[in-house]
N, C-alpha and C positions, 0 to 999 in steps of 0.2 A: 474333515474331522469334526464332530459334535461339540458344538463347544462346552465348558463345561462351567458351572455355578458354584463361587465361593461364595461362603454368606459370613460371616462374622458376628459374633453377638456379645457385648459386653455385662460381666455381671458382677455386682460388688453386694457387702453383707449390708440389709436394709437398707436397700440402695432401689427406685423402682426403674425400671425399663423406659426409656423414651428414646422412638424408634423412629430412623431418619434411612429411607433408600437411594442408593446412588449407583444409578447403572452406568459402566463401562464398556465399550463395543471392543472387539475385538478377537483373538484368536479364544482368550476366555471369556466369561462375563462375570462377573465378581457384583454381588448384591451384598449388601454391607447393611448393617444394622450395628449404627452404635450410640455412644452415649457418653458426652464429658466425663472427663476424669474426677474420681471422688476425689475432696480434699477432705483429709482423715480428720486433718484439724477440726474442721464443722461438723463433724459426728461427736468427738471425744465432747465440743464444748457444750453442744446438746445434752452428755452424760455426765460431767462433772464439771460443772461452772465454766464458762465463757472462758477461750485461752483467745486474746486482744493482738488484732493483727499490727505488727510494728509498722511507723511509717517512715520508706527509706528517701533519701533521694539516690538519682542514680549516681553508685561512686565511678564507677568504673572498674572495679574489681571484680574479680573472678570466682567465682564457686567451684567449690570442687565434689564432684562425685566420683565415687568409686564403685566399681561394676564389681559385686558377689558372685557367686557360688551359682554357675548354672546349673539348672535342677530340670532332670530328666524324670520319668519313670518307662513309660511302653515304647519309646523310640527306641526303632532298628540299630543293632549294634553295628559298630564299626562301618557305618556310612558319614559319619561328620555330621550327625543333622544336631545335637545340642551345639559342636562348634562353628555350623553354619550360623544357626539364630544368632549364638554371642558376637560372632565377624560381622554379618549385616546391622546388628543391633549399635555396636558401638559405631563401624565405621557412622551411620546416622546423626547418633549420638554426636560425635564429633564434628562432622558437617553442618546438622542443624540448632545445635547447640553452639552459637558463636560467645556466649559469657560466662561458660562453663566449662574445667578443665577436667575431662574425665579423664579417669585412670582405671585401665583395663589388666588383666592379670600379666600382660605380655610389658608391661610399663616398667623401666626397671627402677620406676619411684612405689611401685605399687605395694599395698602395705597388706603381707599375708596371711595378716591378724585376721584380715577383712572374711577372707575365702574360709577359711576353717572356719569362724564364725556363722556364716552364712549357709554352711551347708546343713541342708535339713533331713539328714540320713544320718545324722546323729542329735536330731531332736530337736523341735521348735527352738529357734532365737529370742531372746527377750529381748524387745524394743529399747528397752530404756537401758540396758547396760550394753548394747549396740551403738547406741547414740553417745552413751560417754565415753566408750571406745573411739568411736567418730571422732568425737571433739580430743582425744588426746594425740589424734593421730592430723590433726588439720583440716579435718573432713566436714563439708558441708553436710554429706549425705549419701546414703548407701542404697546401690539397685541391685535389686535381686530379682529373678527371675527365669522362665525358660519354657521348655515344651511339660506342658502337662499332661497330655494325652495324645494318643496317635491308636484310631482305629477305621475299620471296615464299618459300614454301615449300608444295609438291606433293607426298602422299603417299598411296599406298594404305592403307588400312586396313579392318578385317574379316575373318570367314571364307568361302571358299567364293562363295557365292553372294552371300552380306552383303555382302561386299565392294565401296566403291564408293572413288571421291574426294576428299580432302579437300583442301581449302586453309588456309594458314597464315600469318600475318604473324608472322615470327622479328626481334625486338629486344635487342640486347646493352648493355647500361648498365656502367660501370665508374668506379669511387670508387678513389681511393686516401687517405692521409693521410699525410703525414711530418712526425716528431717534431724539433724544434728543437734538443732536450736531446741526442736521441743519433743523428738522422740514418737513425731508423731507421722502418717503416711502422705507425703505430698501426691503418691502416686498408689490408687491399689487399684487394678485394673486384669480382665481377664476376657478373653475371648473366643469363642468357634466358631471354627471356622471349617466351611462345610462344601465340598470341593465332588459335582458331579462326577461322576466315568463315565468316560465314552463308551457305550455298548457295545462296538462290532470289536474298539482299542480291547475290552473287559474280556471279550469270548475269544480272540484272536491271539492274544500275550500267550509266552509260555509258559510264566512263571508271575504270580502276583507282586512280586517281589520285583522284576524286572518292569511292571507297570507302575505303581505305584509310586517309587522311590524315587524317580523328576517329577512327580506330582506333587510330593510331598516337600521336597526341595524347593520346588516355586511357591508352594504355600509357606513355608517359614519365612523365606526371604519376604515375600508380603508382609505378614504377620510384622516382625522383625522391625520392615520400614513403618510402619504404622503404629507401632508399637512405641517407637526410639518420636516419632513427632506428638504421639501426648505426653511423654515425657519431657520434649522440649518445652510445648507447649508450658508445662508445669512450671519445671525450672528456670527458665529465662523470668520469668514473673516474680523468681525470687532473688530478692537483692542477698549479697554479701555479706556473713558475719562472720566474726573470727571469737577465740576461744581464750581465758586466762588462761596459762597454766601454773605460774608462776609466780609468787609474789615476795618481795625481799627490798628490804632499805630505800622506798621510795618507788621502787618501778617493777614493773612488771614483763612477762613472759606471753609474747602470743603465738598464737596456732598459726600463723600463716605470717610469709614472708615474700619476695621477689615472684614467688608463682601465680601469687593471686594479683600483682601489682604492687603491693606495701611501695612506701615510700620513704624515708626520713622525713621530721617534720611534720607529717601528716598526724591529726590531731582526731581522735577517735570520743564517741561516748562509750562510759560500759554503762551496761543493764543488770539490774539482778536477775539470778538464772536461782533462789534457791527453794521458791518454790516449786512445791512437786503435785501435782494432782495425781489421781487414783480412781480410775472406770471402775464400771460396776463389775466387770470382768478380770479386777484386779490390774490391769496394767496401771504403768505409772508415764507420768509425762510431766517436760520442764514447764512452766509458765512464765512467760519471760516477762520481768518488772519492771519497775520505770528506772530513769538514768538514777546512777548514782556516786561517776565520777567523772573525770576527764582526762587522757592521757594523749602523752605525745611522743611517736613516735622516732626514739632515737636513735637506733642501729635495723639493717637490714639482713636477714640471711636468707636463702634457697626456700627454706619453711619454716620459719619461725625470725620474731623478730622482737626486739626489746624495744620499750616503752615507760618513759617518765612520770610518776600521776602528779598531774596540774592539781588537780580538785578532788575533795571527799574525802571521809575520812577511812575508809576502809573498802576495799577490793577483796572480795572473795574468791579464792580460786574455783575456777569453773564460770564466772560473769561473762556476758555477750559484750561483744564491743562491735561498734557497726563506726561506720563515717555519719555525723550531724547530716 
C-alpha cells in the first residue's frame, strides 16, 4: 500500500507561521508543520494596556476545565467522527493533563450551562460573560472546539512529463481555551491536515465513502492527540485560582472545594478582579490587580468552600484568591 502524507498546519489571527518538519516512518508518513500555541493573553495586552502575569507558587491544587460544545460543520453524518474527536480528545486531555480536572459532558458533575453556551449554531459566545459564567460555576476554563472541515482535494503535481494526479483528504481541527481569570484565550489553535490516497486504494474502492471514512477516523484521532497535548502543554503551566462568590459578616464564599484539593486552614490571598479592559474589537477582559486581602479557609465542601477574612477591608464579589 502507498503510503500516504498528513501534513498539519497551524493558524491563528495575526499570528505569523513558523514551520518546523518532522517525518514519521511507517505504514503512514505524517509531515507536520506547526507552531506554539498563541497565548491570547499577549495579543489582548498588545491592544489595550499590558494584562500582568500573576506569580504562583506551586500549591498543589487542581484546575478545572470543562470541555464545550463540539462543533461540526461538513463531517459525514452518523459515523461518530465529532464524537470520536471529543472521546480521543478528552481521554488525552485527562492522561496528560495530570493538575487538571476536566470535566467532559459524560461527567455527572458537568455543568450544562457550559454546552448551550458554547454551541455556535446559535451565534458566537462572548468571552467575557462565558468566563463569569466560568467563575460562578468553579471553572478555571472552558474548551471548545471540534472538526471544522472535512473535504476531497484534487491536484496536479510534478514536472513535465511526471506529472500526474493526486488525491487528498483535507481535515481542519480546531481547539480553543478560555481563561476564567481574565476571559482571555490560553489556547486558540487550528490546524490541516492533509492526508494523501493511495491511487490503485482511490481507483479500486466502491464507494468514496467506504475509502475515506478509516482515513478520516485515523486522522481525527491524530488530530485529537495532538490537539489535547498543546492544550496540556498550556494548562499545566497555569497555576490554580479560585473565585469570590460570596461575601457576608466576615467571610466569605469560594468557587472550589475538595475537588481541587481546598483544605481547612489553608490561608489564601485575594486579588482585585474589578478591572475590565476593552479591545479594539470591543471585547472585554478581567485584569487582575494586586492582593487585597487575606483569608482563611474554614469549612470544606465537594465545590465550594467557606473562608474567614484575616485582612483588608473589603472583598468584592468576583476577587481572585490563589495560595501565597
Amino acid at each position: 500500500m502507498k503510503p500516504f502524507v498528513a501534513r498539519s498546519r497551524w493558524t491563528a489571527t495575526a499570528s505569523a507561521l513558523l514551520v518546523a518538519v518532522a517525518l514519521l516512518s511507517g505504514c503512514s508518513t505524517w509531515n507536520r508543520v506547526k507552531e506554539s500555541t498563541l497565548d491570547f493573553t499577549d495579543k489582548v495586552a498588545h491592544q489595550v494596556g499590558r494584562i500582568g502575569k500573576l506569580e504562583f507558587t506551586d500549591s498543589g491544587l487542581r484546575c478545572v476545565i470543562a470541555v464545550g460544545a463540539v462543533q461540526t460543520t461538513t463531517v459525514l453524518p452518523g459515523e461518530g467522527i465529532p464524537e470520536l474527536f471529543q472521546e480521543t480528545l478528552v481521554d488525552n486531555l485527562a492522561s496528560g493533563c495530570p493538575k487538571v480536572l476536566i470535566l467532559d459532558p459524560s461527567n455527572p458533575s458537568y455543568p450544562e450551562m457550559i454546552l448551550e453556551m458554547t454551541r455556535k449554531n446559535i451565534g458566537p459566545f462572548d468571552n467575557f460573560v462565558l468566563a463569569q459564567t466560568a467563575r460562578q460555576l468553579g471553572l478555571n476554563g472552558v474548551l471548545t472546539g471540534g472538526v471544522i472541515d472535512v473535504r476531497e482535494h484534487v491536484e496536479e503535481r510534478g514536472f513535465f512529463w511526471m506529472r500526474d494526479t493526486h488525491h487528498f483528504l483535507h481535515v481542519v481541527v480546531g481547539v480553543e481555551v478560555f481563561d476564567a481569570g481574565t476571559a482571555a484565550k490560553l489556547v486558540d489553535e487550528s490546524r490541516l491536515y492533509e492526508v494523501e490516497i493511495d491511487d490503485m486504494e482511490y481507483e479500486t474502492s466502491e464507494t468514496r465513502k467506504e475509502l475515506l471514512i478509516p482515513i478520516l477516523k485515523e486522522t481525527i484521532k491524530k488530530a485529537a492527540e495532538e490537539m489535547a497535548k498543546e492544550v496540556c502543554d498550556a494548562v499545566n503551566d497555569n497555576p490554580w485560582t479560585g473565585f469570590v462568590l460570596a461575601v457576608q459578616d466576615g467571610y466569605v464564599v469560594l468557587s472550589a472545594g475538595t475537588n481541587v484539593g481546598l483544605t481547612e486552614g489553608l490561608e489564601l490571598d485575594v486579588l482585585d478582579s474589578s478591572e475590565i479592559l476593552e479591545s479594539e474589537f470591543g471585547q472585554r477582559f478581567f485584569k487582575p490587580g494586586p492582593r487585597i486581602a487575606t483569608v482563611r479557609v474554614t469549612a470544606v465542601h465537594e465545590d465550594h468552600a467557606e473562608a474567614e477574612i484575616l485582612s483588608g477591608d473589603e472583598v468584592p464579589v468576583g476577587s481572585l484568591v490563589r495560595v501565597p
